[in-house]
N, C-alpha and C positions, 0 to 999 in steps of 0.2 A: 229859403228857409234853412235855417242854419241846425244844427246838431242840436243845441240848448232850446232851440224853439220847437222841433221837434220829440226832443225827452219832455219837456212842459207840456206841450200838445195831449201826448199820450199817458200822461200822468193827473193832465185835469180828466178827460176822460172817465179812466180806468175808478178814479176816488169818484166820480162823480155817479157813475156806475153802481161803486157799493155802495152810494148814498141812497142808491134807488131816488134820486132825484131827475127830474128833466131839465132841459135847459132855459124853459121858461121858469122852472121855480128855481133856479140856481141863480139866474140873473136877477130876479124878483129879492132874492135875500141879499144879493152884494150892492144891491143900486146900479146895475148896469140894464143896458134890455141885450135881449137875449142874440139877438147875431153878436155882440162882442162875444158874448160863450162860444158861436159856431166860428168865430172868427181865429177866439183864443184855440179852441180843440184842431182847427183846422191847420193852426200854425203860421196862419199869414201873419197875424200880430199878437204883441207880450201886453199881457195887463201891467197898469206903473205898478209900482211896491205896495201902496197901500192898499188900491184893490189885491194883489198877491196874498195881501195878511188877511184882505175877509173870504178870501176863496179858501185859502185855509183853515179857515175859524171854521167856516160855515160848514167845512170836509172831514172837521175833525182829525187831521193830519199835520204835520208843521210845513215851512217853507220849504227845507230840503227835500222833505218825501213828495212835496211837488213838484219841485221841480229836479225830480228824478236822484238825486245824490241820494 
């Protein structure tokens, strides 16, 4: 796990948090099932770009403030 997948990691989280959302309704709004969310928060692996663009629609945040810049 590299630097970038660990600021990602902790940046879905932390939005995911103030969404007051769980990680089954987080998965349930991007079309993923929900271990890719425990997968993504855990850092083992990166969602491609386009899931990236609906984790942050759905977070109300932009790309950058996800992935931590």
């Amino acid at each position: 796990m590299g630097v970038a997948e660990d600021r990602f990691a902790a940046c879905l989280r932390m939005y995911r948090a103030k969404a007051d959302m769980t990680q089954v309704e987080l998965a349930s709004k991007v079309g993923v099932d929900a271990q890719s969310i425990v997968n993504w928060e855990k850092g083992e692996y990166m969602p491609s770009l386009r899931t990236t663009v609906k984790l942050a629609d759905e977070l109300g945040v932009s790309i950058d403030q996800l992935a931590g810049r």
